[in-house]
N, C-alpha and C positions, 0 to 999 in steps of 0.2 A: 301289639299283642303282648300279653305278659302274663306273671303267676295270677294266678286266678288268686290267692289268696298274699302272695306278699308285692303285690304290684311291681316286681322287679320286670325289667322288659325282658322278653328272647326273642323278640324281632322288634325293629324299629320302622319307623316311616318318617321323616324329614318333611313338612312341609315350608315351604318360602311362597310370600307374594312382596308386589310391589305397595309401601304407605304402611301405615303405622294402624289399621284399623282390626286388632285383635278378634273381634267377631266375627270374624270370617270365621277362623279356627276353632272357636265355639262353636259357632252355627255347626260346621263340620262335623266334629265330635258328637254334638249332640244327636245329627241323624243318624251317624252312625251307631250309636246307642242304640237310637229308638227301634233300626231295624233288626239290629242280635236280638236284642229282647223281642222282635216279631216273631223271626226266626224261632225262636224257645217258643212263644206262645202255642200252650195246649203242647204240650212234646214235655218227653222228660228227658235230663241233659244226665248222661252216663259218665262216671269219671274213674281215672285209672294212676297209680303211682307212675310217674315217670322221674326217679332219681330222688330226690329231695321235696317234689311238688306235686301237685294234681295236676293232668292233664285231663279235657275232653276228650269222650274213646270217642269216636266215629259222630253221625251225626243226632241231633235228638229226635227220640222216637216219641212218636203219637203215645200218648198217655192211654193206657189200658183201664176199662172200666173196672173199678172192681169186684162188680155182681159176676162179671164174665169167669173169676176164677169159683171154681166152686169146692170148695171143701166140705168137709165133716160136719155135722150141726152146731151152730154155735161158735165155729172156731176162729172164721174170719171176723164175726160180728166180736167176737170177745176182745181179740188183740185191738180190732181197731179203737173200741173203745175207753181200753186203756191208755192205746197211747194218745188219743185227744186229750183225756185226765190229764195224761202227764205234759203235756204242750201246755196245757193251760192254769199248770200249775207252779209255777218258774217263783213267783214269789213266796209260794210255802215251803219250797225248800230253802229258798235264801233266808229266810225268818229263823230259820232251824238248823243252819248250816249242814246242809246235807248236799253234797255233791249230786248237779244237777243233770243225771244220765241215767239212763236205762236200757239194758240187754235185752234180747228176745233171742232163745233160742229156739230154730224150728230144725228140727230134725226127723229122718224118715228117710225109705229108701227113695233109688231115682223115681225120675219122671212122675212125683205126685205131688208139683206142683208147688215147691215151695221156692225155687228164683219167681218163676212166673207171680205166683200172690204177692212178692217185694215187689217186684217191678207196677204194678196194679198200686198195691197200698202204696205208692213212691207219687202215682198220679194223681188218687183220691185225697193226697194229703198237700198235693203239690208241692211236692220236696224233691231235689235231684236223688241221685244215688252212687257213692263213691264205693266203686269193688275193689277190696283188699285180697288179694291169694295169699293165703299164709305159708302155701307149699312152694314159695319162689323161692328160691334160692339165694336172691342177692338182701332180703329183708335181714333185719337184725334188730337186737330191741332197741337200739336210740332210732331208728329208721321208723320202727311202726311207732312209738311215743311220738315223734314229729309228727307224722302223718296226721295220727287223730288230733291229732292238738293244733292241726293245720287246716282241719276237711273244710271246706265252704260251708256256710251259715246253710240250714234249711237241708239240708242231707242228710239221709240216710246211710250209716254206713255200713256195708255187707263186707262181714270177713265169710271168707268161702276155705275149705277146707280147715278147718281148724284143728279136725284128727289128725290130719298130715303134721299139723304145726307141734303138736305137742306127745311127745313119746312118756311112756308106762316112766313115773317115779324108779321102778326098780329096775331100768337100765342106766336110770342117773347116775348109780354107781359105776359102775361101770366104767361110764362115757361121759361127763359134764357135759361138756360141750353140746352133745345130741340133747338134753334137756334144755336146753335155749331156748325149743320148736323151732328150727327154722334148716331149712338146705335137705331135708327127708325125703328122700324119693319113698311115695307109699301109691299104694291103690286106691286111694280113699276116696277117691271122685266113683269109684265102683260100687265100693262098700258102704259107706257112709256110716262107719261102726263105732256108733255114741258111746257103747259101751266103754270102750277104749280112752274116752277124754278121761284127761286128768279130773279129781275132784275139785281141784282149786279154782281150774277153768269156771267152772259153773257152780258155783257156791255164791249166793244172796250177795248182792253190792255190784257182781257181775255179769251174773244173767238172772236177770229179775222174773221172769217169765221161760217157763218152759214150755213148747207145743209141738206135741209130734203128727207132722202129715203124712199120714200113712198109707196104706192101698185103698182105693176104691169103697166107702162104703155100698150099700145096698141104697141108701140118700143119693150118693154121688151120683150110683150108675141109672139110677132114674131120672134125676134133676138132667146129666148131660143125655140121655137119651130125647126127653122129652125138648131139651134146646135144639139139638137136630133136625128132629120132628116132631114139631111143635102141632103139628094136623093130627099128632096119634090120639087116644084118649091114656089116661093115667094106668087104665089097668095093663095093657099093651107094653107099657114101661115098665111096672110090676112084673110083668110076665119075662121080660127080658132081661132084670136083671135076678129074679128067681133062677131062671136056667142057665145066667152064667154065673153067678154063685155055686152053683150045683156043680159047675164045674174046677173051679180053683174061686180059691180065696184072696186069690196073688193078684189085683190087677192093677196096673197104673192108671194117673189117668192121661197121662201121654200114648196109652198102647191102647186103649178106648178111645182117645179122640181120632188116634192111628185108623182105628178099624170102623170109626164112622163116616170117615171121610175115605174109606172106599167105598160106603154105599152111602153116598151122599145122598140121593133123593132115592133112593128105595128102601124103604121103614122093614119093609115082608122081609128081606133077602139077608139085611140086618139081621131079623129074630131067626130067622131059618139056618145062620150059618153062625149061629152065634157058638158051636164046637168048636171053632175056628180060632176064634179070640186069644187064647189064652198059650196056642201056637205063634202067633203072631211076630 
């Protein structure tokens, strides 16, 4: 076993036979091969900094459909679109010398479902996914310059916390150092407060796409209504998300799928206690 990407070993394995017949060790290798890539097959393979390289986090997960995520009109069909354009456009930028990447940023508060649609789009495009935390402590900038300039072919790479990473220009004064982004203890996994990123961060060349996933539209809460119970008729979905809109405008769709999967198979008890929800 070794870097997934500079084929240095960190673990070895010796093998010896008796006679001179090299094939053996082929043959070997090769099933070996063939079963890791079984293993992968249909799963998407998660990766994580480990010092200087990518490591595999844990084991591959089953590839998530991505009809299953449902967002706001439009929103999921858009990005994906784009980024097929840009996968299959690798020779118009080298024609044009244009540096051949593209940013998406999705921002929004928690639980409305924007790790879960990477994880999805990572399966539907059958690409791995390298998670970066920008709020670790031990990262620096020749550390992340490595990284990306190291991620495995065919990844996606997700920096996670980026507010955390990068502090207000006008404590730069201040502090140099704190304007690095990096070693910030923040709350930003709580907040998720865009407002706060630097303008540089997200200015054209580096985040090419902006999308915010935000609460629950009146779309959302019918689309996942009717996937639960799919026996109801559409007005009954109408009807349930009219009266939980009536009630807050605030709703994830983590704290909905929350609250449908306590009444898993009872559709009535859902719309009847649907006061409930926004306690939750």
């Amino acid at each position: 076993m070794g870097d997934i990407t500079t084929g240095v070993p960190f673990e070895t394995v010796s093998l010896t036979a008796v006679g001179q017949n090299k094939q053996l060790f082929i043959d070997i290798l090769d099933e070996a091969r063939a079963i890791a890539l079984k293993e992968q097959e249909g799963r998407t393979v998660m990766y994580t900094p480990m010092g200087a390289e990518w490591r595999q986090l844990g084991y591959p997960k089953r590839k998530r459909p991505l009809h299953s995520v449902i967002l706001d009109h439009g929103i999921s069909e858009g990005i994906f679109k784009d980024i097929n354009e840009f996968i299959s456009s690798v020779k118009w930028y080298t024609d044009r010398g244009i540096p051949y990447r593209r940013g998406y940023l999705l921002h929004g508060p928690p639980g409305c479902g924007k790790s879960s649609y990477i994880v999805a789009l990572a399966g539907e495009l059958d690409y791995h996914i390298c998670v970066m935390n920008l709020s670790e402590r031990s990262l620096t900038d020749d550390r992340v310059s490595h990284l990306l300039t190291t991620a495995p072919e065919q990844s996606i790479i997700l920096l996670e916390d980026i507010d955390a990473a990068f502090v207000s220009r006008d404590l730069s004064v201040e502090n140099p150092a704190a304007y690095q982004g990096f070693g910030r203890l923040t709350l930003s996994g709580l907040l998720n407060a865009l407002t706060e990123l630097d303008s540089a961060l997200i200015r054209p060349g580096r985040v090419d796409i902006k999308e915010k996933i935000d609460f629950a539209s009146k779309h959302q809460i019918k689309t996942m209504f009717l996937r639960f119970y799919p026996e109801e008729p559409e007005s009954v979905a109408e009807q349930f998300a009219d009266q939980l809109l009536a009630e807050s405008q605030e709703i994830s769709a983590a704290q909905l799928q929350g609250y449908f999967l306590m009444y898993k198979s009872d559709s009535k008890s859902a719309l009847d206690n649907v006061k409930q929800l926004p306690k939750f």
